[in-house]
Every structure is written in C-alpha cells, then in structure tokens.
C-alpha positions as CSV (number, residue, x, y, z in Angstrom):
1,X,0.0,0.0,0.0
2,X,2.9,2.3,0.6
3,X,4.1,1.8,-3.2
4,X,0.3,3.3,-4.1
5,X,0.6,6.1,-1.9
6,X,3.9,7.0,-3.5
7,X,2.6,6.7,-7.0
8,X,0.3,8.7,-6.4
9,X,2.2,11.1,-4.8
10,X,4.6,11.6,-8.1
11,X,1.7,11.4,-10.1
12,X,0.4,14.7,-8.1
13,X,3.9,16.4,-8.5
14,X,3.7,15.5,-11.7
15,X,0.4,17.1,-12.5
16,X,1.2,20.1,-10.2
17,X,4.2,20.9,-12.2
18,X,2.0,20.4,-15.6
19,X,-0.4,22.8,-14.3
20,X,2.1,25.7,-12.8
21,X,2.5,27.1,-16.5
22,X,-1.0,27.3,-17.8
23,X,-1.7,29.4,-14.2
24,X,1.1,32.0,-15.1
25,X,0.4,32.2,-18.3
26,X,-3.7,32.9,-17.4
27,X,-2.8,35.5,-14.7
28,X,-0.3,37.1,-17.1
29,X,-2.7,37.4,-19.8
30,X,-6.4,38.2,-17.3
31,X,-5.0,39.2,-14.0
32,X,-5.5,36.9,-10.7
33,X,-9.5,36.7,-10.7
34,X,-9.5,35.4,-14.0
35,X,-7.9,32.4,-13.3
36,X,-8.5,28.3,-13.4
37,X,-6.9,27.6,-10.1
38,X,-8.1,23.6,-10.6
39,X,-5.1,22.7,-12.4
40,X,-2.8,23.6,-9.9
41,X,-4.9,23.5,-6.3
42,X,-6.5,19.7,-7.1
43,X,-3.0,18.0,-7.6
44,X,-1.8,19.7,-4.8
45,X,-4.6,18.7,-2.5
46,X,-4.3,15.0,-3.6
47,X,-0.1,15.1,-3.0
48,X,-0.8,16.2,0.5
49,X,-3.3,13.7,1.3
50,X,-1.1,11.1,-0.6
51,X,1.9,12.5,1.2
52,X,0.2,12.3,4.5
53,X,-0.8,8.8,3.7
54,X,2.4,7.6,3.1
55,X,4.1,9.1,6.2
56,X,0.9,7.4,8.3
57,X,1.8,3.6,6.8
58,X,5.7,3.9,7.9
C-alpha cells in the first residue's frame, strides 16, 4: 500500500508541475480573478493527502 501512496504522490507532483504554467500564463494574460486555479490546487490537495498517507503507513 505504501508503493500506491507514493505513486500517487509523483503522479500529483507530476500534475502540479503540468499545471504551474498554464496558471502564469492565465494571470499574465487576465490578471489573478480570471484564473482556473483547478489545475494547480487539485494536484496539490491530492499530493498532501497522498503525502500524508504515506508518512501514516511507515
């Protein structure tokens, strides 16, 4: 179970770092309030939980 958790953990990262541009580039081009924040808060919430997981299973 501790393999899954860590999957999904570089999965999140994974998706987190994915996301990180597409946020710039949206607040760049329609200032903060215009932004998608999903791409970047959702992976992030689902690393800590996976992180948290992980740590718990040791």
């Amino acid at each position: 179970m501790k393999k899954l958790w860590l999957i999904i953990l570089i999965i999140a990262i994974a998706g987190l770092l994915t996301g990180v541009p597409f946020l710039i580039n949206g607040i760049a081009q329609r200032g903060a309030g215009g932004v998608n924040y999903g791409r970047v808060i959702f992976p992030l919430i689902i690393g800590i939980v996976a992180f948290c997981l992980y740590k718990k299973t040791e």
